[in-house]
Residue, then its C-alpha position, 0 to 999 in steps of 0.5 A: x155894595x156890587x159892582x158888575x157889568x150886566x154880562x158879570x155875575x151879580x150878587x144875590x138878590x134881596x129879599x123882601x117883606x113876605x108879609x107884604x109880598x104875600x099880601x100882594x099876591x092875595x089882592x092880585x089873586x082877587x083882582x084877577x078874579x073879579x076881571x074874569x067874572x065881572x059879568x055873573x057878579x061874584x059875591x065877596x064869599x065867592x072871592x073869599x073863597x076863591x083866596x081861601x080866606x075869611x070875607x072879613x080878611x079879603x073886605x080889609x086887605x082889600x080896602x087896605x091895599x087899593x083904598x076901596x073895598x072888593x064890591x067897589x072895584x067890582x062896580x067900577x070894572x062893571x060899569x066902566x070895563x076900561x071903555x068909560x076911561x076913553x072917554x074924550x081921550x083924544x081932548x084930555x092929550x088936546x088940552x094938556x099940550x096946549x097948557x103943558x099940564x096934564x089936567x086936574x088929575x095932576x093934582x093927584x099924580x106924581x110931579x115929574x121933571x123929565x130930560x132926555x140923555x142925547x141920540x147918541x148918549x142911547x146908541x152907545x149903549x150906556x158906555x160911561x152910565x153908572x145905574x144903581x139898582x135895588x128890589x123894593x116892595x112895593x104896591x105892585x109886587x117887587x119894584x126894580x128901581x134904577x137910578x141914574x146920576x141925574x134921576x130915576x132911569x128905570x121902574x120895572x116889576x117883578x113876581x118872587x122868583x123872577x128877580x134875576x130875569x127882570x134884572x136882565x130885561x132891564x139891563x139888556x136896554x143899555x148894556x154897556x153900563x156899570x150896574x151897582x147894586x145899591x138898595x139902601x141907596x134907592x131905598x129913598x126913590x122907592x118911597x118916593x115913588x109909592x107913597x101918595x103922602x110925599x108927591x108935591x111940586x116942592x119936591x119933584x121926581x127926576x126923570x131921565x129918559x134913555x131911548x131913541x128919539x121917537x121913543x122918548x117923544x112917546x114916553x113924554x106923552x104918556x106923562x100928560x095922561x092924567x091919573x084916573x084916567x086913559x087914551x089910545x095908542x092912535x091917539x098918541x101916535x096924533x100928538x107924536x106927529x105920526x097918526x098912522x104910528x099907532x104899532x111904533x107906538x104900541x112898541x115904544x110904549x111896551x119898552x118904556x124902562x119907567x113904568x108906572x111914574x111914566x104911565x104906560x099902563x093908561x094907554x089901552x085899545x080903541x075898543x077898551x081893551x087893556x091889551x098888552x103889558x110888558x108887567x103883566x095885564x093883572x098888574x096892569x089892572x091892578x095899577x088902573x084900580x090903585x089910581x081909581x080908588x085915590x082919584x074917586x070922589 
């Protein structure tokens, strides 16, 4: 176990599964390319062969990874192509404050508790903080997992090779921390995190949120979209006490430290648009297709 200040030297990053990592890069490679040709309607040998690999390898890996074969997320960009997730956002953000839940998408989502550290707790930098951190695969390339005394404190993404400067994105946020690196550690929030089988009110995961004040009122929105699916930046800025707020909300929103379990990737242009991701917009999408293959039907 390493201890370091971010301006320290740090261990060597871990490696994962290159099957697994592997296997990632092929479904973003076909994701990415179904987003781009979705109007001339590529065939699943126009993709295998985009992957360089057999139709039967890229039907399963697909299938397999997102829980919905190739031709089915190619119908779902086609008929919906982001702007179907609009539809009645600013209502879906109406209902969840006056009940306080998220709706029946939350059924399917994560369970999160949430608490915010104080104004002052953030200004100081971290000063005190001991975060533990650790790469893990995951669904959507290597996941950064940083966890605070009280809960989950960052979730950030990284493709091979970028580890080290995703580390430092993430640590920059609160520089006066102590960073441990701990994988075996965090190891346990990771499965948490990705597998589907362990999300239950019984056993929620704790949220702590590192931010100033207006941030953190946007990051508590996002955790009312419903799974499945979207809203707009104007529709947060409403629900934040703001309305003309849609760019503070679009910069609180690309700094969110908790990606994916606080799901910024569901917030996308008025005009449909999947606009900006701090991540990158295939993993983005990719984040939207995994969430639609498990909220269908």
């Amino acid at each position: 176990m390493l201890a370091a200040h971010p301006d320290s030297p740090l261990a060597p990053l871990p490696v994962a599964d290159p099957a697994r990592l592997d296997d990632y890069d092929r479904v973003r490679r076909a994701i990415a390319f179904i987003s781009q040709h979705w109007q001339r309607q590529p065939s699943l040998e126009e993709i295998a062969d985009h992957l360089g690999l057999s139709v039967s390898h890229v039907h399963h890996l697909f299938r397999r990874w997102a829980g919905i074969t190739p031709k089915a997320f190619l119908q779902a960009v086609t008929m919906d192509r982001a702007r179907g997730l609009l539809r009645d956002s600013a209502s879906i953000l109406d209902a969840a404050y006056e009940l306080g839940l998220s709706g029946p998408g939350r059924l399917h989502d994560l369970f999160v508790t949430h608490e915010a550290m104080t104004p002052g707790d953030y200004k100081a930098g971290g000063a005190g903080l001991t975060i533990r951190w650790g790469f893990h695969p995951s669904p959507f390339g290597l996941a950064l997992v940083m966890l605070a005394p009280l809960g989950l404190a960052g979730l950030a993404f990284a493709d091979p090779g970028e580890e080290a400067a995703v580390l430092a994105d993430m640590t920059r946020r609160w520089p006066k921390a102590l960073y441990v690196e701990d994988r075996p550690g965090t190891a346990a929030e990771a499965a948490h995190i990705f597998d589907p089988a362990q999300w239950s009110a019984e056993r929620p995961l704790h949220v702590v949120m590192i931010g100033t004040d207006f941030e953190v009122r946007v990051w508590r929105a996002l955790l009312r979209i419903p799974m499945g699916r979207a809203t707009t930046y104007s529709d947060i800025a409403g629900h934040v006490g703001n309305p003309r707020a849609s760019r503070a909300v679009g910069a609180a929103v690309g700094r969110n430290p908790i990606s994916f379990v606080v799901p910024c990737h569901r917030v996308i242009g008025r005009s449909g648009a999947l606009t900006g991701y701090h991540w990158g917009l295939t993993r983005k999408q990719a984040m939207l297709g995994w969430e639609g293959g498990r909220t269908a039907g």
